[in-house]
LUMSE-801557 format. One line per field, with one value per residue (C-alpha): residue number from 1; x, y, z. Coordinates in Angstrom, 3 decimals. Each point is the difference from the previous one (the first is absolute). Example, Ala and Ser with C-alpha at 12.3 -4.5 7.8 and 13.67 -1.06 7.14 Angstrom:
% residues 2
n = c(1, 2)
xx = c(12.300, 1.370)
yy = c(-4.500, 3.440)
zz = c(7.800, -0.660)
***
This chain:
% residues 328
n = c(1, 2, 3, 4, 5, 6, 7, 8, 9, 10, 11, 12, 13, 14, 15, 16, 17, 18, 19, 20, 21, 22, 23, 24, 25, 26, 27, 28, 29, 30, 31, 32, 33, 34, 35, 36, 37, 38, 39, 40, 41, 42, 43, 44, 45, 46, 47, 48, 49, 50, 51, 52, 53, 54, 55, 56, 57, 58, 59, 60, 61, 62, 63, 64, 65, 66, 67, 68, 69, 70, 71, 72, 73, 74, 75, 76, 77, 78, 79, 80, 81, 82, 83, 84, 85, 86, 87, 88, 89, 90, 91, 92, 93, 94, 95, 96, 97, 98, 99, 100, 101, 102, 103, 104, 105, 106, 107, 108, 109, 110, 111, 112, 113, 114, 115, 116, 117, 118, 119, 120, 121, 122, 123, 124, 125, 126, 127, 128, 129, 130, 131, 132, 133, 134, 135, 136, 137, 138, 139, 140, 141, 142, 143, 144, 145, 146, 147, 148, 149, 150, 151, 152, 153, 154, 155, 156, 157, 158, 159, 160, 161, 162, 163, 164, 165, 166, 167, 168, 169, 170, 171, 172, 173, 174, 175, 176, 177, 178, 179, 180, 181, 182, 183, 184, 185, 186, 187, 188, 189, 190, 191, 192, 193, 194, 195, 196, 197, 198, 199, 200, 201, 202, 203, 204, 205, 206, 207, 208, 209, 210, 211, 212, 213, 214, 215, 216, 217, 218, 219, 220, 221, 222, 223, 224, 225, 226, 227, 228, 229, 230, 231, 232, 233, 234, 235, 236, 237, 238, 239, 240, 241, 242, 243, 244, 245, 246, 247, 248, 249, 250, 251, 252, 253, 254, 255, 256, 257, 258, 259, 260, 261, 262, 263, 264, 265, 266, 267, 268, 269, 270, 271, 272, 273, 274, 275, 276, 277, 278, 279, 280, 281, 282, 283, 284, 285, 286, 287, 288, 289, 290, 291, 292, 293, 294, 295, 296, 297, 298, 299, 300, 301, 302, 303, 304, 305, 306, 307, 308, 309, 310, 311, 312, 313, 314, 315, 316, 317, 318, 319, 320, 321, 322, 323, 324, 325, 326, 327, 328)
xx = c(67.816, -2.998, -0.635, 0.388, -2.452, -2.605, 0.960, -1.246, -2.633, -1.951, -0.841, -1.899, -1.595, -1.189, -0.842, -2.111, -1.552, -1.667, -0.702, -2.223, -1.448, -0.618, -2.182, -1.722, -1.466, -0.664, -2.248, -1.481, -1.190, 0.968, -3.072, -1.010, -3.698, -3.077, -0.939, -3.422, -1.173, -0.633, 1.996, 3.364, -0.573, 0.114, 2.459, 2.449, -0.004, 2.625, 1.433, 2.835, 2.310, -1.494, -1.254, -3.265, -2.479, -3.578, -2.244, -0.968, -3.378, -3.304, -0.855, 2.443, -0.489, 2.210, -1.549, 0.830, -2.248, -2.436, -0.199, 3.658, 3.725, 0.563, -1.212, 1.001, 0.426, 1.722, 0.748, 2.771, 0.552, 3.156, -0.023, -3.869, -2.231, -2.855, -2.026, -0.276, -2.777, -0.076, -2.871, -3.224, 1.199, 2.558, 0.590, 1.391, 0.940, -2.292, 1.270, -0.581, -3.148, -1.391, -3.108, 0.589, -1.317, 0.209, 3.361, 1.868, 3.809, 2.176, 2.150, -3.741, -1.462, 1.672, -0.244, -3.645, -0.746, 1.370, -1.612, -3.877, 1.157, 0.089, -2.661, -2.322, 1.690, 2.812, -3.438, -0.348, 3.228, 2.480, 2.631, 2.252, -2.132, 0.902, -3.405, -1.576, -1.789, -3.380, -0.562, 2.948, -1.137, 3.394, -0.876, -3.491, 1.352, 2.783, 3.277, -0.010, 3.825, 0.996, -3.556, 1.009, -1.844, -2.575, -1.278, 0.088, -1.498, -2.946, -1.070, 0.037, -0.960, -3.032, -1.661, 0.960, 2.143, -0.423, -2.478, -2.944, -0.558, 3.865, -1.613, -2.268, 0.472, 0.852, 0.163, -2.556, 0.987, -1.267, 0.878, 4.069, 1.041, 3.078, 0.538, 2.032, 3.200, -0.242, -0.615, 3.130, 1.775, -1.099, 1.167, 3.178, 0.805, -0.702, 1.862, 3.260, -0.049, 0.481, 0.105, -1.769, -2.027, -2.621, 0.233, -3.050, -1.866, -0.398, -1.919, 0.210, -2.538, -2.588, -1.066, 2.024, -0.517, -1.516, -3.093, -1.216, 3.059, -0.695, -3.651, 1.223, 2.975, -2.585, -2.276, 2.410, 1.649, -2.515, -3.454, -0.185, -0.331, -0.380, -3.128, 0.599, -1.790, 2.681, -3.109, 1.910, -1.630, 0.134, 2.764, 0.167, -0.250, -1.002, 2.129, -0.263, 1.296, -0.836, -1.845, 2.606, -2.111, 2.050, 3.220, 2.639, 2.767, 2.950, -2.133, -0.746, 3.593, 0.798, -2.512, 0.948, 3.548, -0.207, -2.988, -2.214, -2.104, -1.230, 1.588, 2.479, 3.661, 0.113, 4.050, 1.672, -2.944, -1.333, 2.516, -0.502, -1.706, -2.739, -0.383, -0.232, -2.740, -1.870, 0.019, -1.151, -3.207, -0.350, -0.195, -1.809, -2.293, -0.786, -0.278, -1.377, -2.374, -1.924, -3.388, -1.041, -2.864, -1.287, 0.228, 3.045, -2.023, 3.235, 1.272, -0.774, -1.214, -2.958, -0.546, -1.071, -1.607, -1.796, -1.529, -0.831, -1.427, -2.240, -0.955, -0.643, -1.069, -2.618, -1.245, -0.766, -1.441, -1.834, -1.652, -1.304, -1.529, -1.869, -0.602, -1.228, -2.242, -1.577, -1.293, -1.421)
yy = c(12.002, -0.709, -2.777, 1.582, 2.466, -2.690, -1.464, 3.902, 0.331, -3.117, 0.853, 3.591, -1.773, -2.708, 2.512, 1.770, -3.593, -0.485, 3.631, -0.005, -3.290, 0.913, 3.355, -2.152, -2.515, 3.648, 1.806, -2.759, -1.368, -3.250, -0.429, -3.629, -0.687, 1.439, 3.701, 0.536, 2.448, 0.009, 3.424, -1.030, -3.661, 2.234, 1.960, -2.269, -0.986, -2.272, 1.277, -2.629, -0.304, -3.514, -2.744, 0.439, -3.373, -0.011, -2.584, -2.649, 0.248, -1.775, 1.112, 1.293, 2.248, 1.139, 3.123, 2.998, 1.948, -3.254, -0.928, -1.517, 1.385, 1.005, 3.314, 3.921, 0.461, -2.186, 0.901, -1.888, -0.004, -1.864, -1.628, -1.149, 0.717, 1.864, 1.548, 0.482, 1.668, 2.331, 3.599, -2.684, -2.598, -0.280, -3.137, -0.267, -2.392, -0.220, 1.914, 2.837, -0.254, 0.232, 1.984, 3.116, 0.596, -2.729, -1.626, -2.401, 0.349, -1.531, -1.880, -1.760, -0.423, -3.062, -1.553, 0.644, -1.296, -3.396, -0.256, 1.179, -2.717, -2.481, 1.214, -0.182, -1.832, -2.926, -2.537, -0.285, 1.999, -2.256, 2.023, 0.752, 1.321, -3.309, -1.083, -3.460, -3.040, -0.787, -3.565, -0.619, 2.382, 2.697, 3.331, 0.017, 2.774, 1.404, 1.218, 3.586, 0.844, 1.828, 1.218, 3.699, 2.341, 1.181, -3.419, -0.259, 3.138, -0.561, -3.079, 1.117, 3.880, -1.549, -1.648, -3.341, -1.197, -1.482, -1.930, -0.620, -3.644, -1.233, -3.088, 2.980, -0.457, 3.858, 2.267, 2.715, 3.682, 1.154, 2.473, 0.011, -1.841, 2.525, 3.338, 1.144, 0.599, -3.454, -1.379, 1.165, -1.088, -3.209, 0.463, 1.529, -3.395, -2.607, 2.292, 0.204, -3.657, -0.282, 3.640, 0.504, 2.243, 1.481, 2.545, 1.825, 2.013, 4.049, 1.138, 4.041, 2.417, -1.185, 3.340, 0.487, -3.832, -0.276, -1.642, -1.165, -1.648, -2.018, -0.703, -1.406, -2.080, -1.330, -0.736, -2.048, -1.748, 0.049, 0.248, -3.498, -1.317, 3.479, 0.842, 3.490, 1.959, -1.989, -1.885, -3.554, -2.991, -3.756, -2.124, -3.553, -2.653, 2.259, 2.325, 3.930, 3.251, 2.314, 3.560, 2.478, 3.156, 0.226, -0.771, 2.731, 0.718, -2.247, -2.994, 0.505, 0.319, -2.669, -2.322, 1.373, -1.207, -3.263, -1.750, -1.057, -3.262, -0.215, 3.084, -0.106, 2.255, 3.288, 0.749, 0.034, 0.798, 3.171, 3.037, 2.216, 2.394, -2.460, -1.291, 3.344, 1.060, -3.392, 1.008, 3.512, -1.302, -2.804, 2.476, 2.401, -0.833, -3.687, 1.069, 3.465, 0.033, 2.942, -1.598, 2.250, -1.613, -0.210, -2.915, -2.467, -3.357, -1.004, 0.156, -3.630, 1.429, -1.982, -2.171, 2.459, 2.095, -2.520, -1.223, 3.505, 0.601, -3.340, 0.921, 3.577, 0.277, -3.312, 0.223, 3.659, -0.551, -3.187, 2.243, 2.808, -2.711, -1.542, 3.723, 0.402, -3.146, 0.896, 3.554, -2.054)
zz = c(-4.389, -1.640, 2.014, 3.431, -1.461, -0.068, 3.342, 1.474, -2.029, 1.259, 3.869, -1.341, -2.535, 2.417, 2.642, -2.684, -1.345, 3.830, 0.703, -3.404, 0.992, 3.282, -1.436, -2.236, 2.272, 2.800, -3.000, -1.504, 3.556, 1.587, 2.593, 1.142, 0.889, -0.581, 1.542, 1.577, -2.845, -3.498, -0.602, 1.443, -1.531, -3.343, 0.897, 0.030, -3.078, -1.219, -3.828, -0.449, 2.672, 1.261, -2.416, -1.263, 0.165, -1.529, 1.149, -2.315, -1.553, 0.378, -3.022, -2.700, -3.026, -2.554, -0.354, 1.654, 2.790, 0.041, 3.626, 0.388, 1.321, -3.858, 0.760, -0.827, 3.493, 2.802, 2.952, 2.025, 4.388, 0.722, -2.642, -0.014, -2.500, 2.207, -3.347, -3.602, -2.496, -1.686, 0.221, -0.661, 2.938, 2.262, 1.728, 3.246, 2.861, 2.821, 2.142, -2.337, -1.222, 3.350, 0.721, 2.205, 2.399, 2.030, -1.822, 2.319, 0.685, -2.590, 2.704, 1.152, -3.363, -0.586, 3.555, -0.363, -3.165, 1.722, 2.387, -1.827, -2.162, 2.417, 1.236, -3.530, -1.996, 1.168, 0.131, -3.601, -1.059, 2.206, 2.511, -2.672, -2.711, -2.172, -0.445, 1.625, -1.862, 0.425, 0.132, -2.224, -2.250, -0.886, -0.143, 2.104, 1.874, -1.644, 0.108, 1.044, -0.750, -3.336, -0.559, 0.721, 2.111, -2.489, -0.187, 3.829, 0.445, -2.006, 1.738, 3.329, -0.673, -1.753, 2.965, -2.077, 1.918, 2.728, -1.950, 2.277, -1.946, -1.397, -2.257, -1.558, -3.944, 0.008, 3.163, 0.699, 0.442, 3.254, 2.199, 0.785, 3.566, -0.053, -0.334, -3.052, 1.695, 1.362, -2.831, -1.666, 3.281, -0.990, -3.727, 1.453, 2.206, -2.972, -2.345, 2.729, -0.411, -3.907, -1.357, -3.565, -1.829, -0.611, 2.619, 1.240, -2.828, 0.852, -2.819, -0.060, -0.892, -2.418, -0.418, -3.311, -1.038, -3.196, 0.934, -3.415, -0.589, 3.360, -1.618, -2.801, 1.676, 2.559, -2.687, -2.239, 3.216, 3.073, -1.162, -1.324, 4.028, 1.753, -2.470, -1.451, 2.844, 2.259, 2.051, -0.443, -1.124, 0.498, -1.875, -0.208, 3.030, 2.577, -0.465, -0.864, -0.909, 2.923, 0.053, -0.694, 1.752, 3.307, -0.461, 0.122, -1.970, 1.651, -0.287, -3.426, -1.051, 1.998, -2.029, -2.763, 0.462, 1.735, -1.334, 3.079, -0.570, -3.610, -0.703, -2.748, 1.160, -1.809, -0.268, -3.549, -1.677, 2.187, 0.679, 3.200, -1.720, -1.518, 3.795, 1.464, -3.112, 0.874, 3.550, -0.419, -2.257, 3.039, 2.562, -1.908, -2.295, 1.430, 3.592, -0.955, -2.400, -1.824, -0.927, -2.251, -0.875, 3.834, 1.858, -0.443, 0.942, 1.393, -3.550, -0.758, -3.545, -1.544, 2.401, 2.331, -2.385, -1.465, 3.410, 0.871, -3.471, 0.683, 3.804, -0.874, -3.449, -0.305, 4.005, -1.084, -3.329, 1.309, 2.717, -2.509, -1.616, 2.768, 0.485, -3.222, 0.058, 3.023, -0.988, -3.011)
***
């Protein structure tokens, strides 16, 4: 008896096995592709049903909230890690972090980026982002792929790259070829290629950023190369650290967090927060200064003053003497 029992009991308890299933995969959503907007690309955020990947990492940290996928906050589409962050930064894929207005369709974002790429950057870069030799020399152009978008982004968004002179020892930052959102199409194609982190940087409000914190983190970290009013200085075989006094906030993250050049990489030992107080004082205090005392002199400290002090003060003191002398 007991065994027919079982034998009835296993077609509703099947039937009940698919029809939870099948309301599982309806709530927790089980759309394929990309949407054309930001909002529904959220919306459908994936909680568990499908398997959860997270890109590998340029540049990996142990410590939590420091520019990697070890975040409070992730956020998961189909299974694809599209942000994480925390309230100080939130990093996000490309197609996110686009500026509005003026943001190009997810669907073309991609398609784009290839073909601005080949375009800008398939001379030096090769077709498939893997880097060409020059003159048997590895790594003269390199490898694009596994970078992450942040590094990407900074390049390009910087007027960097393209680099108007490829054999220069280290390339100038001029005024950017492509517009922002194309330059995350192009950081959205490489990245489609070999997905990694660090996704692009959004830095929120500095208004509530405590600023002397960020003096005294840029002090101990950045104003070795930077100088401490942030107007760069030359380094070693003609190379430098750049002026600091119109950048904005994305691009300081974003060197903050994938070491440019001569720049050393910020991760495991800088949280969010420290980033997002450095980038406040940046922003702020470097590229908006009080001057108390009256004129900044392009805050190159003595230097300056000591040439005006030597222009000024002797030429005027020399000419009350002559002054002098002659009413004698």
């Amino acid at each position: 008896m007991h065994m027919s029992l079982s034998r009835r009991l296993v077609l509703p308890v099947m039937v009940l096995v698919l029809v939870a299933l099948s309301m599982m995969v309806f709530f927790t959503g089980g759309s394929s592709g990309a949407s054309d907007t930001s909002t529904e690309l959220i919306a459908s955020t994936v909680t568990g049903a499908q398997a959860q990947t997270t890109p590998q990492a340029a540049y990996q940290t142990g410590r939590a909230n420091s520019g990697t996928a070890n975040s409070t906050n992730t956020t998961y589409v189909n299974g694809r890690l599209v942000s994480y962050g925390n309230s100080d930064i939130t990093y996000k894929v490309p197609e996110l972090a686009q500026v509005r207005p003026g943001a190009i369709p997810l669907k073309a974002l991609v398609p784009l980026g290839e073909s601005l790429y080949m375009q800008n950057c398939a001379s030096c870069h090769g077709n498939s982002a893997d880097g060409v030799p020059d003159a048997g020399t590895p790594g003269a152009y390199p490898n694009l792929r596994g970078l992450g978008p942040a590094t990407i982004d900074f390049w390009i968004a910087s007027g960097r790259m393209p680099a108007s002179n490829p054999r220069d020892v280290q390339a100038i930052r001029k005024p950017a070829r492509l517009k922002p959102n194309e330059a995350l199409a192009v950081a959205a194609w490489i990245n489609s290629l070999s997905p990694a982190t660090p996704y692009i940087p959004v830095v929120h409000s500095t208004a509530t950023a405590d600023v002397s914190d960020g003096f005294s983190l840029f002090s101990l970290n950045c104003a070795a190369c930077h100088t401490v009013t942030g107007g760069g200085d030359a380094l070693a075989r003609n190379t430098y650290a750049p002026s600091l006094r119109n950048i904005p906030s994305t691009q300081v993250a974003e060197a903050i967090r994938t070491g440019p050049g001569n720049m050393p990489r910020f991760t495991g030992n800088l949280s969010d927060r420290q980033v997002r107080n450095i980038v406040a004082y940046v922003t702020g205090s470097i590229q908006h200064p009080d001057n108390p005392g009256g004129f900044g002199l392009g805050g190159l400290g003595p230097v300056a003053e000591g040439f005006v002090g030597l222009a000024l003060g002797v030429g005027i003191l020399a000419l009350i003497a002559f002054w002098i002398g002659d009413r004698s």
